[in-house]
C-alpha positions as CSV (number, residue, x, y, z in Angstrom):
1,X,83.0,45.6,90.9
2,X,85.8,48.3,91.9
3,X,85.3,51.5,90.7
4,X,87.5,52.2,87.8
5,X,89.6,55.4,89.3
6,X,91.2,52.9,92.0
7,X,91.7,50.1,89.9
8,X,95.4,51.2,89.7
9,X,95.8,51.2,93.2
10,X,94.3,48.2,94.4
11,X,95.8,46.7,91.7
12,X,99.2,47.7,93.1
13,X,98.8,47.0,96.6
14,X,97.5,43.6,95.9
15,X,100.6,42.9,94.0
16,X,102.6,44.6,97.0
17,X,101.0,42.1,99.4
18,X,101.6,39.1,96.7
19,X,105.9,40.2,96.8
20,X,106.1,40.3,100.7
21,X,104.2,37.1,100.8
22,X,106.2,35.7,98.4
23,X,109.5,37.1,100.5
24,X,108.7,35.8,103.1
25,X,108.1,31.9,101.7
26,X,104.4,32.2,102.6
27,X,101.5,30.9,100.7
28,X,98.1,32.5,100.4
29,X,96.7,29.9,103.0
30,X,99.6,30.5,105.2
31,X,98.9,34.6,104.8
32,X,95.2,33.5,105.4
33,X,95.7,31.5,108.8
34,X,97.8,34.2,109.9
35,X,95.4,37.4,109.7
36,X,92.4,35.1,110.1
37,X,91.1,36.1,106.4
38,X,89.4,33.8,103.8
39,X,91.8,32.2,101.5
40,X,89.9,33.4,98.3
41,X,90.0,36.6,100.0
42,X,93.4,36.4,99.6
43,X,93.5,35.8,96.3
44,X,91.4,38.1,94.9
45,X,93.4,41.1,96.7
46,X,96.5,39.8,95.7
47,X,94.7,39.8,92.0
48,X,93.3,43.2,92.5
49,X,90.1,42.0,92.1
50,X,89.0,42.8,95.6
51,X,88.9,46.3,97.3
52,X,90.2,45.7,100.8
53,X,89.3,47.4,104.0
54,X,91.5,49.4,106.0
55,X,90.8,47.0,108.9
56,X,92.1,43.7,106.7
57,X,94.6,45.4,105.0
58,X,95.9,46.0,108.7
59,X,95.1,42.4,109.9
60,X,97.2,41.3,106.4
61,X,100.4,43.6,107.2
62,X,100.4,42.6,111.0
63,X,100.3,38.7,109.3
64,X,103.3,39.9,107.2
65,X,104.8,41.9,110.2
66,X,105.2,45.1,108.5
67,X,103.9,48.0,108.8
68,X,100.5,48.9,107.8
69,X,102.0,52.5,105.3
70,X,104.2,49.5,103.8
71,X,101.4,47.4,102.2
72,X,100.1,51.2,100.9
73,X,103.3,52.8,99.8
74,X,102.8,52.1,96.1
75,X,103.7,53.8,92.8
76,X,100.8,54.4,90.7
């Protein structure tokens, strides 16, 4: 469970990742192949029920080819 205090912002970034994905014509599987994370991993960051690591939110923006402070620049 994510502690309540950053529910906001994983929340936000997850729907950041879903609007570059979604830019970009990719589906979650595609995003998945790409940075070598699980599908459903996918899903439940884009969902903002998953709390991502620095290391795959990095592996995720490479995927996107965007930097890393784009995935995080979010308004809370």
């Amino acid at each position: 469970m994510i502690n309540v205090k950053n529910k906001k912002l994983v929340t936000a970034i997850g729907k950041r990742i879903r609007a570059l994905r979604e830019e970009q014509e990719l589906s979650q599987e595609d995003l998945a192949n790409e940075a070598d994370v699980p599908l459903s991993q996918i899903g439940r960051i884009e969902r903002g029920e998953n709390n991502p690591t620095i290391s795959t939110l990095y592996v995720i923006a490479k995927a996107l080819k965007v930097d890393l402070k784009v995935l995080v620049d979010v308004k809370l």
